[in-house]
C-alpha positions in Angstrom: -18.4 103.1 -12.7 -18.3 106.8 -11.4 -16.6 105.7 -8.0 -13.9 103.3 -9.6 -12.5 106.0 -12.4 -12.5 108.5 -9.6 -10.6 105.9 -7.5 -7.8 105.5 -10.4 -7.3 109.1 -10.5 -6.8 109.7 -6.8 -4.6 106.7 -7.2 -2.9 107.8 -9.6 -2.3 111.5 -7.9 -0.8 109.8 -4.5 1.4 108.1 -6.3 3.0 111.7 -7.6 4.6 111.9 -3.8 5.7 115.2 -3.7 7.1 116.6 -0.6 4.7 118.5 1.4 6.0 120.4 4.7 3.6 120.0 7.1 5.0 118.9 10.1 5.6 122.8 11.1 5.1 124.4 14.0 3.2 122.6 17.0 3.1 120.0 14.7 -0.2 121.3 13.0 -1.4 119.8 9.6 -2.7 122.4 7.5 -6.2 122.6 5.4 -6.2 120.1 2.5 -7.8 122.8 0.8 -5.4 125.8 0.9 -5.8 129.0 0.2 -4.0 129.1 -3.2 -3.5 133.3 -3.1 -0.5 132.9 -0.8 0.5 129.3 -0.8 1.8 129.6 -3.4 4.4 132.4 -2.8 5.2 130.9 0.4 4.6 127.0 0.7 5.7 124.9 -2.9 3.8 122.0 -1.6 0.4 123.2 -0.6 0.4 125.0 -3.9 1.2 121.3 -5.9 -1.2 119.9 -4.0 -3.9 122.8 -4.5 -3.0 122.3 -8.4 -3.7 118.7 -8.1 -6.8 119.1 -6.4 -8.1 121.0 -9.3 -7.0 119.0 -11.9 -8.6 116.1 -9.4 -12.0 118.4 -9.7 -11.7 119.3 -13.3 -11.3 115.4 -14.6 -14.5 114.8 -12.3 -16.8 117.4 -13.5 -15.8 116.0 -17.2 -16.1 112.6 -16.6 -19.5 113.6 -14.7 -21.0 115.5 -17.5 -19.9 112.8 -20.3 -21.7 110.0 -18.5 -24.7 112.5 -18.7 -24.7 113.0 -21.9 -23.9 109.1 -22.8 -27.4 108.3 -20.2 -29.2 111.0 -22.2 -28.1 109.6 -25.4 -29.1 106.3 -24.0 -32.3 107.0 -22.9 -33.2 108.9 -26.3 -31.8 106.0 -28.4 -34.0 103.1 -26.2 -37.0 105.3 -26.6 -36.7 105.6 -30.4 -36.6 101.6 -30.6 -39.5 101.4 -28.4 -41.6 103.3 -30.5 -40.1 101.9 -33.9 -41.3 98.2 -32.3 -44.7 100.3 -31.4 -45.2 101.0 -34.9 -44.8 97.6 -36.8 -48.5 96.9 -37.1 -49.4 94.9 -40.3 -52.5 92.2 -41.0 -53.2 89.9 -43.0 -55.5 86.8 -42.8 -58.0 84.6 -45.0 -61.3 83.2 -45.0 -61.0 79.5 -44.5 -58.3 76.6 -45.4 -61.0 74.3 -47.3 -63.4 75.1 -49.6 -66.3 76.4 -47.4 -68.5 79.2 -48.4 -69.9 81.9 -45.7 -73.2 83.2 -45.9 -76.2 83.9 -47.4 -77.5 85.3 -44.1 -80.8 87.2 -43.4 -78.8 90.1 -41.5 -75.7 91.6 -41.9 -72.8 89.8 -40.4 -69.4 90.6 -39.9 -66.5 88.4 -41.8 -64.5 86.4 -39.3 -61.0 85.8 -41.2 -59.9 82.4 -40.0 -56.3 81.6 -41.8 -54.1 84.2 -40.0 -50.8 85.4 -42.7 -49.4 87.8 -39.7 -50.5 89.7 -37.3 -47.9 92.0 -35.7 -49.2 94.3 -33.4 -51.7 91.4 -32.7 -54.6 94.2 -33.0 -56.5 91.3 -35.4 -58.7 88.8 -33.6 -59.7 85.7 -34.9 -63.0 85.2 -32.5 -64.2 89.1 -33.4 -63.3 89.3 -37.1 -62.4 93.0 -35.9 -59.3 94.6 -36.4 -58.3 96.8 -33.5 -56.3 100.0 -34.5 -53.5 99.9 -32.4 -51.9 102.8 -32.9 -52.7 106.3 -34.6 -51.5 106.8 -38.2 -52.7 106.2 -42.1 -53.1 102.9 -42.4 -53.7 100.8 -46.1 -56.7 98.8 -46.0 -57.6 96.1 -48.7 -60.2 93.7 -49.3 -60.5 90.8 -51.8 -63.8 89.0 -52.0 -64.6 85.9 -54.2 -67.7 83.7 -54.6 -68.6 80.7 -56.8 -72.4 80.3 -57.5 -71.8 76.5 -57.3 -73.4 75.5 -61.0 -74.3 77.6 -64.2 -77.3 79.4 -64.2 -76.7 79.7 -60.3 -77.5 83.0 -58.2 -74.1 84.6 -57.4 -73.8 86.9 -55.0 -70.1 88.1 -54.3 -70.4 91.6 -52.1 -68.9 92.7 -48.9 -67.9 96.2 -47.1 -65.4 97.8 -44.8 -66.5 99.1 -41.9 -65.0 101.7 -39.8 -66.0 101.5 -36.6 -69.5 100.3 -37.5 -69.6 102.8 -40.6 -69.5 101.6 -44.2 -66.3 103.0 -45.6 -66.4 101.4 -49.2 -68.1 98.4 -50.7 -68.2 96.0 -53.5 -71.3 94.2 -55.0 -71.9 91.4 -58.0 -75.2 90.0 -57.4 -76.5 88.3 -60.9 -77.0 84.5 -62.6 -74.9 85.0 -65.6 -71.5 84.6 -64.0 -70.8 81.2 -62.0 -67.7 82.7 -60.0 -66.2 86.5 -59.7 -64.2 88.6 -57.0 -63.4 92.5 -56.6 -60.8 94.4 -54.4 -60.8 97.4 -52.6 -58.1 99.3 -51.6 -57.8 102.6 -49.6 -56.2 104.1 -47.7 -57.4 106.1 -44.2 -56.3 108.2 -41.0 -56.3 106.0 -38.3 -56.7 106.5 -34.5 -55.5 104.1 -31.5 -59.1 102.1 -30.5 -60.9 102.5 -34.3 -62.2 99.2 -34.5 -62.1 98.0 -38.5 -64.4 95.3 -39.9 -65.5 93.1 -43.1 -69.6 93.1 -43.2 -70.8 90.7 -45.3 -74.6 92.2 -46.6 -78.0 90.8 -46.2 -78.2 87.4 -49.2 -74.1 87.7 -49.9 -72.1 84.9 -49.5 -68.3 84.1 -50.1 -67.1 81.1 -51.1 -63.0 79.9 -50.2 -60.4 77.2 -49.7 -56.8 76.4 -49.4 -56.1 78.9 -52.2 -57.3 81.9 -50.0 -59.4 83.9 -52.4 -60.8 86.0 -50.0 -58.7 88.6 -47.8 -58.4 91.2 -45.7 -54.9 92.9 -45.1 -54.0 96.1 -43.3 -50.9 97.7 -42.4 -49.4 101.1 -40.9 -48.0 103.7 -43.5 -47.1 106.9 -41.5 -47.2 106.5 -38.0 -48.3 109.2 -35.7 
């Protein structure tokens, strides 16, 4: 782009076709560059052509320093949008698409979320359960659990946690025989750093209970990235 602009212009100056007398003595051509302190006073044409030159110079140093500017603008603009796309992280998945209830286990297990809502950023996996943080910032985290005892007068046990990288961060719990079915949600919201792994444990004799209407989920998105 540089070389064909720079072409026009020389073009562009030939075409001027001033006279220049240079066929003096011996035949001699002089310096295309001049000296312009007495030239000037004694040779029109070297002094045109010493003006052109210039003006020649001064459009290339100009045109040279805009396309640096426009390639720094450039380069600043692409790396913006790279990390706006960097930051779009956002998850949100469900237990199961039929009615199918998880648990109750004799350990603590971790909440695989099969249904998948989205899942941008792709730091969710669906073989783990775990949510890998993929990049620093304060994140939203929420949790809906819901379990049906399966008859009155039935045990229910309706309880999970969030874990932060192995660490309860906040729980719910409804263990009785008076209600048949109930749910709870959690909500917080937490500072965040690239690698934090986030989790749904499901406790010791909890179980969840879901189907097509996707009663239980786990949702977490980027607020303020870093």
């Amino acid at each position: 782009m540089r070389a064909i602009v720079l072409m026009c212009l020389l073009h562009a100056a030939i075409a001027i076709e001033p006279t220049y007398p240079w066929n003096g003595i011996g035949g001699q051509t002089p310096s295309p560059f001049p000296n312009t302190g007495g030239a000037c006073a004694t040779d029109e044409g070297s002094c045109r052509c010493c003006v052109m030159l210039k003006e020649i110079n001064r459009l290339r140093t100009y045109f040279n320093t805009t396309m640096n500017n426009l390639e720094k603008e450039y380069s600043q603009t692409a790396q913006s949008l790279d990390n706006i796309e960097a930051s779009y992280t956002a998850v949100s998945v469900a237990l199961f698409n039929e009615f199918k209830c998880l648990g109750p286990n004799p350990y603590n297990t971790i909440v695989i979320y099969k249904h998948v809502f989205i899942n941008l950023g792709n730091g969710y996996s669906v073989d783990t359960g775990i949510f890998t943080v993929p990049r620093s910032g304060v994140y939203s985290l929420a949790l809906t659990v819901y379990s049906d005892s399966g008859s009155p007068g039935s045990k229910l046990a309706a309880c999970a946690g969030l874990l932060l990288n192995g660490q309860l961060v906040a729980a719910t719990r409804e263990i009785n025989m008076e209600d048949q079915e109930d749910s709870a949600t959690i909500v917080v919201a937490l500072h965040l750093t690239a690698g934090d792994k986030v989790a749904v444990n499901l406790p010791i004799g909890c179980f969840l209970c879901d189907d097509s209407s996707h009663y239980n989920t786990f949702s977490a998105f980027l607020l303020y990235p870093e």
